[in-house]
C-alpha positions in Angstrom: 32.2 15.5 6.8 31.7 12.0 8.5 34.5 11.8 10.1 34.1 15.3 11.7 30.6 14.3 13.1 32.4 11.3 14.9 34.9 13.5 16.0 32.5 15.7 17.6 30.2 12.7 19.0 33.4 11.0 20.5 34.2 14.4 22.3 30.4 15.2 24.0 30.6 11.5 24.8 34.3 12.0 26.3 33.1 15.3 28.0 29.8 13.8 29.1 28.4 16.8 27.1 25.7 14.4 25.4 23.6 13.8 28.5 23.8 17.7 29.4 22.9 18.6 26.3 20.0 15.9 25.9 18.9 17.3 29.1 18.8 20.8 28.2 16.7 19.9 25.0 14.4 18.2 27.0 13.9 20.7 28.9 13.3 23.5 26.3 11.1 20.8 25.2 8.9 20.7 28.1 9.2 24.7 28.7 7.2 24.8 25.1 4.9 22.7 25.5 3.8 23.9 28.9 3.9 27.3 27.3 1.8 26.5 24.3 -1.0 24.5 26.9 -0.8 27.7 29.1 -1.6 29.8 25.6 -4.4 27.7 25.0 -6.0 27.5 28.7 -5.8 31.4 28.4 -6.9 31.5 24.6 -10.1 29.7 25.8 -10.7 31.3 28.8 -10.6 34.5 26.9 -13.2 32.6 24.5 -15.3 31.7 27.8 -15.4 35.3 28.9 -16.1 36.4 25.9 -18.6 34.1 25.3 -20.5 34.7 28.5 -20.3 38.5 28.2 -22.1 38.2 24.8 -24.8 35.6 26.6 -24.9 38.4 29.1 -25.7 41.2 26.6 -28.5 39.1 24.9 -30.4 38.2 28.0 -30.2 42.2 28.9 -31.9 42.7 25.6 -34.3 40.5 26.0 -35.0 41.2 29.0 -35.5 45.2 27.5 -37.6 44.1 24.9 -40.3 41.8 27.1 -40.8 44.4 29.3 -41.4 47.1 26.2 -43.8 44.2 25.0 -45.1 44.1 28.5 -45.7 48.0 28.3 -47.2 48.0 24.9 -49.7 45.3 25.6 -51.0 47.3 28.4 -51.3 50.4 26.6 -53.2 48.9 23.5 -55.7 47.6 26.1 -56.2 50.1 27.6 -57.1 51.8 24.3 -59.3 49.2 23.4 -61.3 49.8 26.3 -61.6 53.1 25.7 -62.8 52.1 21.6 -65.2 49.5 23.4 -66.9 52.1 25.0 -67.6 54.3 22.3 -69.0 51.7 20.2 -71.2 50.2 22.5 -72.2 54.2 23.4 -73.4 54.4 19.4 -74.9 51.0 19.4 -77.2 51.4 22.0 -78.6 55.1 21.6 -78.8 55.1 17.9 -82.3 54.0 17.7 -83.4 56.4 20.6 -84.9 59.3 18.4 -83.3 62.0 16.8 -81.9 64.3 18.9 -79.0 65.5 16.8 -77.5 67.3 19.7 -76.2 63.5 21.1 -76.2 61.3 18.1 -73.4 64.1 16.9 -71.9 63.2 20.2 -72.2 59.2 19.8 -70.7 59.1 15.7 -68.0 61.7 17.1 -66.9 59.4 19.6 -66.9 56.4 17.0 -65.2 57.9 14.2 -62.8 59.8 16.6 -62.0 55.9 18.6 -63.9 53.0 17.7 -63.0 53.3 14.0 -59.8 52.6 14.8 -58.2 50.0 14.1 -55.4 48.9 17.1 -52.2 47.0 16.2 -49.7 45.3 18.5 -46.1 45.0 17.2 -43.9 43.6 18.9 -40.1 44.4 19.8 -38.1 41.7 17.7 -34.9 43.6 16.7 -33.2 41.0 19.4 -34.4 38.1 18.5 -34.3 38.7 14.6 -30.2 39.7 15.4 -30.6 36.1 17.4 -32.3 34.1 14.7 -30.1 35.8 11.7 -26.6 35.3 13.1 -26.9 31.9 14.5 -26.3 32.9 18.0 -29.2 31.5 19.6 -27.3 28.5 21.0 -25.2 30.8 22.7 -28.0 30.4 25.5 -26.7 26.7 26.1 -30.2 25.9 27.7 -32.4 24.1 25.3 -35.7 25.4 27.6 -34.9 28.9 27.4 -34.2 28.9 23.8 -38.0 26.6 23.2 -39.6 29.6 25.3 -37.8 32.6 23.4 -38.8 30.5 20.1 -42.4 29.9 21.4 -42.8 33.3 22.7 -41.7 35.4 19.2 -43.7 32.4 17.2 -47.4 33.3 19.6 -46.6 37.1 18.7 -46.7 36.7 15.1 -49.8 34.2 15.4 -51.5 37.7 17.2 -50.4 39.3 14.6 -51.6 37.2 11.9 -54.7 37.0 13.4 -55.4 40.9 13.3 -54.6 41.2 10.0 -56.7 38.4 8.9 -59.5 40.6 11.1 -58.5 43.6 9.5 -58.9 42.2 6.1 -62.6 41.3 6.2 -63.9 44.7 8.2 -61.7 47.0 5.6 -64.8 46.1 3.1 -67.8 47.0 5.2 -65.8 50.7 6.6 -65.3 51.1 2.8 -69.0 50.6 2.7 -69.6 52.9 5.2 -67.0 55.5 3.7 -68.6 55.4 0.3 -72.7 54.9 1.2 -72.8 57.3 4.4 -71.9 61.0 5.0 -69.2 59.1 7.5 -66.5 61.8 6.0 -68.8 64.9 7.2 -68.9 63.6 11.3 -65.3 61.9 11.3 -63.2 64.4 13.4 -60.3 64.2 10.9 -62.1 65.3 8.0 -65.0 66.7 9.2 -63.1 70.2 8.6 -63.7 70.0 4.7 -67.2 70.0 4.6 -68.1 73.2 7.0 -70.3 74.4 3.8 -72.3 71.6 4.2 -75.0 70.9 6.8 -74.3 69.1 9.3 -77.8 67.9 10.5 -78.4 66.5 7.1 -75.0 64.2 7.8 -76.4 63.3 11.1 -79.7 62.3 9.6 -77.7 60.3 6.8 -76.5 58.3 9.3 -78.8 57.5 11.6 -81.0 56.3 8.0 -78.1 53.9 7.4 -78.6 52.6 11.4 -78.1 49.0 10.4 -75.3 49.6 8.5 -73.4 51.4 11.2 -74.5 48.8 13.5 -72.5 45.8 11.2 -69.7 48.4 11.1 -69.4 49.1 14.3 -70.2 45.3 15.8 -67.3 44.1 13.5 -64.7 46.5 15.3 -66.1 45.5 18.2 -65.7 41.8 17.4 -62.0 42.6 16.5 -61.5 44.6 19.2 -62.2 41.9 21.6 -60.2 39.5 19.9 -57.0 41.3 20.2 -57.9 42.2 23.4 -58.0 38.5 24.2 -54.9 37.5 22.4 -53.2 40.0 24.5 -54.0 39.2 27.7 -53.0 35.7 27.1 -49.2 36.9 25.8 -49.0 38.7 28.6 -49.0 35.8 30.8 -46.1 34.4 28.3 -44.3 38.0 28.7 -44.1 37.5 32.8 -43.2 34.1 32.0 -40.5 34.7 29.8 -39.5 37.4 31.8 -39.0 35.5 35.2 -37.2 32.9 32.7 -34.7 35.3 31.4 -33.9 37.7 34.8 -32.8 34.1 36.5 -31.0 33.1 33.6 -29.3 36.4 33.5 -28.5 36.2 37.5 -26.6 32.9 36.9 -24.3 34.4 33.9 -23.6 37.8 36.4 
């Protein structure tokens, strides 16, 4: 076996094959490794494209959900306004006599509105898909990602906030519920007790002035306070927003 391998050396060194073939592996050589660099470059530009087409997609969704926010903010105000209104209506004419004809009016207007009480909720299904899959850092801006983050963490601060509200005023409609003919004048049930009279309900009520008054000056209380709390996020929605169109811009 030795001596044929010197055989064959001695002849690619007598043909000069050796340096032709040397060169040929080199160059196969070089021919792979250019192709595998060339894989690569394209491997991560695919990676790139890919990446900034998912960036794209978030910012579009966030951009979807701030303005919904934006929408829903408005619409709850406006509602509260509207709930304001009847319970300042029932505040300030339920101690000016008994005609039954417009205290039915005033309770009809506060059971129908300014016993209700108004919730904001917010449009988090991106930024809970953000938060849950770890692609929040697909961003790559540290600001915008503090923003998103603040934003989402002042919504469920309002949030908190109502439901702490909600919590003590749930005793004192209870209150009302149980001690009052509430049930006979509230629009939604009012329907059940058409065998009963109704100007004894009325009279009920206006007896138990103060507490309607409690009742209807804690809504009011909570009323204001959302209405607050939502006026100030939506300054951080048109914030956010402007944040989030530029930084969509730059990815298109």
């Amino acid at each position: 076996m030795i001596p044929f391998f010197r055989k064959l050396r001695k002849k690619l060194a007598d043909d000069n094959q050796f340096l032709k073939y040397s060169r040929y592996a080199i160059g196969e050589i070089v021919l792979v490794v250019i192709g595998i660099l060339i894989a690569l470059q394209i491997n991560n530009w695919h990676k790139s494209n890919e990446k900034d087409e998912l960036k794209s997609v978030y910012l579009e969704r966030l951009i979807n959900d701030i303005k919904q926010d934006t929408a829903n903010i408005a619409f709850v105000r406006s509602e509260i306004e509207l709930n304001q209104g009847a319970i300042k209506a029932l505040v300030t004419n339920i101690n000016k006599g008994y005609d039954l004809q417009k205290i039915d009016t005033l309770f009809y207007n506060y059971f129908e509105r300014g016993w209700i009480i108004l919730e904001f909720v917010p449009t988090t299904n991106t930024y809970t898909d953000l938060s849950q899959t770890g692609n929040m850092n697909i961003f790559n801006n540290p600001n915008l990602i503090d923003e998103v983050i603040q934003y989402y963490s002042w919504m469920t601060q309002v949030e908190n906030s109502n439901n702490v509200n909600k919590s003590w005023i749930t005793p004192i409609d209870q209150e009302v519920a149980k001690s009052t003919a509430a049930f006979e004048l509230d629009p939604a049930t009012e329907g059940l007790f058409l065998h009963k009279n109704k100007e004894d309900a009325l009279r009920n009520l206006n007896m138990n002035q103060e507490l309607i008054e409690r009742n209807a000056a804690g809504h009011y209380y909570i009323n204001e306070s959302l209405s607050e709390n939502l006026l100030a996020m939506h300054g951080l929605c048109l914030n956010l927003l402007e944040t989030l169109e530029k930084e969509y811009q730059l990815t298109n």
